[in-house]
KOLLUMVEX-275426 format. One record per residue (C-alpha): residue in three letters; x, y, z. Coordinates in steps of 0.1 Angstrom, whole numbers, plus 5000, padded with zeros to 4 digits. Layout:
BEGIN
ALAXYZ...
//
This chain:
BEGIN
UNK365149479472UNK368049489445UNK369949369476UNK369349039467UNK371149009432UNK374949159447UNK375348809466UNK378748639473UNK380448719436UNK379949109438UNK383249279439UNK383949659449UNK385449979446UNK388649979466UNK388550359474UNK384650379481UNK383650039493UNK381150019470UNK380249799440UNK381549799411UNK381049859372UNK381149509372UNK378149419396UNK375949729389UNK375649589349UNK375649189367UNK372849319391UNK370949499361UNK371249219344UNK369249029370UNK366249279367UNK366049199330UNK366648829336UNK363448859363UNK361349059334UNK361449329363UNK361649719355UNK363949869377UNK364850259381UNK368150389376UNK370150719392UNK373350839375UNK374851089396UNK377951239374UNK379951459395UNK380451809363UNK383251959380UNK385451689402UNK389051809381UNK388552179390UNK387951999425UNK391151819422UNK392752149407UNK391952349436UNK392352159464UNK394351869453UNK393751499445UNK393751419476UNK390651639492UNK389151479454UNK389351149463UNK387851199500UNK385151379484UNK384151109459UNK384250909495UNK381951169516UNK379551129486UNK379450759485UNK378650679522UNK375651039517UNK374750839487UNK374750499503UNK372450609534UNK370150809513UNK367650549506UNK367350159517UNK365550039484UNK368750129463UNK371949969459UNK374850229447UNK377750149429UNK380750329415UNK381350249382UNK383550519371UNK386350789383UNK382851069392UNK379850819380UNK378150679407UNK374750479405UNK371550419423UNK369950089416UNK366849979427UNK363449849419UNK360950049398UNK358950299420UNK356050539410UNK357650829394UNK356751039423UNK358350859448UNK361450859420UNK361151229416UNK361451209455UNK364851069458UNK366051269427UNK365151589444UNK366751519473UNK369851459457UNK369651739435UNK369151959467UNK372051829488UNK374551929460UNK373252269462UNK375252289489UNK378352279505UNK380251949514UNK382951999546UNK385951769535UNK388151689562UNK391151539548UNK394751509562UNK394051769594UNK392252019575UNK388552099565UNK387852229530UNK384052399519UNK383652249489UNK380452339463UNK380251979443UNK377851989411UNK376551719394UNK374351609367UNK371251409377UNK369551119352UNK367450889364UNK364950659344UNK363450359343UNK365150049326UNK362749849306UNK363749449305UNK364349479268UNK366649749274UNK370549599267UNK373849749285UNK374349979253UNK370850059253UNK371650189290UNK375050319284UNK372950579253UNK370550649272UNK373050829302UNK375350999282UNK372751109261UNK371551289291UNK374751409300UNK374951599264UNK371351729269UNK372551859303UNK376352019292UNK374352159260UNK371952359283UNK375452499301UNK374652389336UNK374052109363UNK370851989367UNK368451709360UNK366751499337UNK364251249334UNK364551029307UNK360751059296UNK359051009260UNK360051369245UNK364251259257UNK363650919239UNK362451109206UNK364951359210UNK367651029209UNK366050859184UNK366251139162UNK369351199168UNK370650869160UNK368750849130UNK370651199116UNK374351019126UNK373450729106UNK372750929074UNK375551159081UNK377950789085UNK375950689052UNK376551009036UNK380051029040UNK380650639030UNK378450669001UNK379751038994UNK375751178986UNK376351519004UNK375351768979UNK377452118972UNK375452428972UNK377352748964UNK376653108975UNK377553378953UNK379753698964UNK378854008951UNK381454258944UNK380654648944UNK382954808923UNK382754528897UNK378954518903UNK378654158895UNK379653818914UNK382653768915UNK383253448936UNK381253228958UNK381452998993UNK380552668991UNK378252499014UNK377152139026UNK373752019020UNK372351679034UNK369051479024UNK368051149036UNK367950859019UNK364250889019UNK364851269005UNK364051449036UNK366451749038UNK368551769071UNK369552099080UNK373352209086UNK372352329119UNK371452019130UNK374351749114UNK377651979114UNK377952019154UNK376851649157UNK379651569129UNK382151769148UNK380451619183UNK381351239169UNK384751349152UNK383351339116UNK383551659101UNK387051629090UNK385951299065UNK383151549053UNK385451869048UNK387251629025UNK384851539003UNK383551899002UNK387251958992UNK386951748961UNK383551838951UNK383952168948UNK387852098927UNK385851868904UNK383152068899UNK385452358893UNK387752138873UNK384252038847UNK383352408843UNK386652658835UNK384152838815UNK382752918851UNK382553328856UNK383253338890UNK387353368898UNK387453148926UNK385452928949UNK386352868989UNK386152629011UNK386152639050UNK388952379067UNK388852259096UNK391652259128UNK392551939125UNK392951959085UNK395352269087UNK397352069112UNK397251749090UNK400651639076UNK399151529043UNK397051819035UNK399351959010UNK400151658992UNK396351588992UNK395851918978UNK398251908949UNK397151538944UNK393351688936UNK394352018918UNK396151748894UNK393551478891UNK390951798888UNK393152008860UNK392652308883UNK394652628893UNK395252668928UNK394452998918UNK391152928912UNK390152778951UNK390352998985UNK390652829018UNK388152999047UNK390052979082UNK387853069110UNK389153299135UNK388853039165UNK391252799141UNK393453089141UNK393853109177UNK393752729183UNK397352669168UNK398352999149UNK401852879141UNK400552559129UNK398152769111UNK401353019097UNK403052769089UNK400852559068UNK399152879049UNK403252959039UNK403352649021UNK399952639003UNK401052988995UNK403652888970UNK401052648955UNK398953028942UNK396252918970UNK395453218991UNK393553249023UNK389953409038UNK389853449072UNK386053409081UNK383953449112UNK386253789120UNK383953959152UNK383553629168UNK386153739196UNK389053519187UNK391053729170UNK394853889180UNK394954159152UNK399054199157UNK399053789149UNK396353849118UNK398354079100UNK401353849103UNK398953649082UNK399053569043UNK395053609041UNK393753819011UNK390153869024UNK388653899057UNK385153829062UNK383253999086UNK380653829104UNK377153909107UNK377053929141UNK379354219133UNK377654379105UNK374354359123UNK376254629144UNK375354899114UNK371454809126UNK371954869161UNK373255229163UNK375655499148UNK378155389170UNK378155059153UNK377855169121UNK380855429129UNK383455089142UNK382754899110UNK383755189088UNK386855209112UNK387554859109UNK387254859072UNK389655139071UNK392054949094UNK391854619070UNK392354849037UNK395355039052UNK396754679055UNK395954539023UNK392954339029UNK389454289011UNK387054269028UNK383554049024UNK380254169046UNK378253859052UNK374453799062UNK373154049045UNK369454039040UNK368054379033UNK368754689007UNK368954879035UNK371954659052UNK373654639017UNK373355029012UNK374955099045UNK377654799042UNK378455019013UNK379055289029UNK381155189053UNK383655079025UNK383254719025UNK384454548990UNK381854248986UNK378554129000UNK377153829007UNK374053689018UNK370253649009UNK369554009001UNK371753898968UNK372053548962UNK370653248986UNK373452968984UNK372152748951UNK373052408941UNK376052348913UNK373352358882UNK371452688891UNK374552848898UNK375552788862UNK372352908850UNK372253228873UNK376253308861
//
């Protein structure tokens, strides 16, 4: 079968004995040189450094070994290669998917169970899990067509949180597609700066008006179909982009709050990334754009999530210190995601902490709940903070957000974030 395309140049894997990275993509090569469609296992083992952690590198690499020669025997119409430190292949001709299902299954069911590793006099248990994608390669299909296509089933996979399987059918190929489609307008987007701001208004309750709003990140298409934030932030943060968007939010909202001093709203915020709060130039980026923008620091808030907090925090103290003396001050948002050291936060210059819905939707759920946000209010107050309610939808929820002493709402039940030209008209 595929046997016959690893001849005299194939070269191996010194630790397995099996073919390499090399010969697998030489051999698949061969199938698309033949205008033959051939089926393709990836076996990726998910956990081989908690392996290694546990039971050392050495019971790790016998492992890998124990696997290869299970692998190897498994079925004589496949070749299998190694081709990375855990990635091992299957290669061989294209099958009915039944009889492909077949083989899958059976791998899927051996690492359901234990593997006995005898290595340097001793026998380890060892659970092994793996991710499974198989599919079949058309012959138009290149080595980065390939290449997308498994670690596009690897993400499906670590997104659903477990080992498993998956058969790269027509709904996986759609669901790539599309994805590539949003990276390339999100690439375009950033190069060509067409993100759009949209700003949500912050209602305060003694004042009874809004008094400052978040600014938010809205992409459309080129052909004007809107993309939701859902959907292109975690693949921005996913391909290391969302620091080059944070920017450009960064200067749209300072020119836009540069154009407009007659704006009636005392300041505007905008959430930072990690890797921006740890960035060396940040400050000198910042006074650069205040300049160029004729703008007050006192006029712009930086939102710090709590997990950003907890990342680095004396990166984090160190850097909100020196923006301090600039008159920029600090929200901490997402508070009530589970991040937070509340001995560490008060050590903190922020001047508003926002509670997250997932908190305030406590006040729904019972008394109880209702009872720990007033407590937590009355905490923040004693320690000088402001505090900001967020997601709320209802005149109910705003009525009992109230009442629990919170100093400013926001969220639908208000004002739905708007883009810069009806905010001007709402103010």
């Amino acid at each position: 079968m595929g046997e016959q395309y690893s001849g005299i140049g194939a070269t191996y894997d010194s630790m397995t004995g099996l073919m390499d990275r090399m010969t697998f993509f030489g051999d698949v090569n061969e199938y698309r040189k033949r205008r033959v469609q051939c089926h393709i296992v990836l076996v990726q083992l998910s956990r081989l450094m908690q392996v290694n952690r546990k039971y050392g590198i050495t019971v790790g690499d016998q492992l890998i070994r124990d696997i290869s020669m299970w692998l190897a025997e498994l079925d004589e119409a496949y070749q299998v290669y190694r081709i990375a430190n855990s990635r091992l292949m299957l290669l061989g001709p294209a099958c009915s998917r039944q009889q492909a299902e077949a083989c899958v299954n059976r791998i899927h069911s051996r690492f359901g169970e234990n593997w006995q590793v005898a290595c340097e006099g001793q026998e380890h248990t060892v659970l092994a899990k793996t991710y499974l994608i198989h599919l079949f390669l058309d012959p138009e299909d290149t080595e980065n067509d390939l290449l997308d296509k498994m670690n596009f089933g690897i993400t499906v996979l670590e997104k659903k949180g477990r080992d498993g399987m998956v058969f790269f059918d027509e709904e996986i190929k759609r669901d790539m597609e599309h994805q590539k489609y949003v990276l390339e307008e999100v690439r375009y987007a950033i190069d060509h700066k067409t993100f759009r701001m949209y700003y949500q208004p912050i209602y305060d309750c003694k004042e009874e008006r809004f008094v400052s709003a978040e600014s938010l990140i809205r992409l459309w298409d080129r052909q004007g179909t809107f993309i939701s934030p859902g959907e292109f932030i975690p693949m921005a943060e996913e391909h290391g982009l969302i620091d080059q968007i944070s920017w450009i939010v960064l200067e749209k909202v300072c020119r836009f709050l540069g154009a407009h001093p007659e704006l009636e709203l005392q300041t505007v915020s905008v959430n930072l990334t990690g890797q921006q709060v740890s960035d060396v130039t940040l400050i000198d980026r910042i006074e650069t754009l205040l300049a160029d923008c004729q703008l007050s620091g006192s006029r712009l808030r930086i939102e710090i999530t709590e997990r950003t907090v907890a990342d680095d925090f004396e990166e984090v103290k160190k850097t909100m210190m020196r923006l301090q003396e600039k008159g920029i001050r600090f929200y901490l948002d997402d508070f009530g995601t589970g991040y937070s050291n509340l001995s560490s936060m008060f050590s903190l210059p922020f001047e508003v902490i926002k509670f997250d819905q997932s908190l305030v939707r406590m006040i729904d759920v019972s008394r109880n709940g209702r009872r720990t946000i007033s407590l937590l209010a009355q905490l923040m107050h004693e320690n000088d903070y402001r505090i900001v309610a967020e997601g709320i939808e209802t005149a109910q929820q705003a009525q009992t957000v109230r009442e629990t002493g919170v100093d400013r709402i926001q969220g639908f039940y208000y004002a739905k974030p708007l883009p810069e030209e009806e905010l001007l008209q709402l103010l």
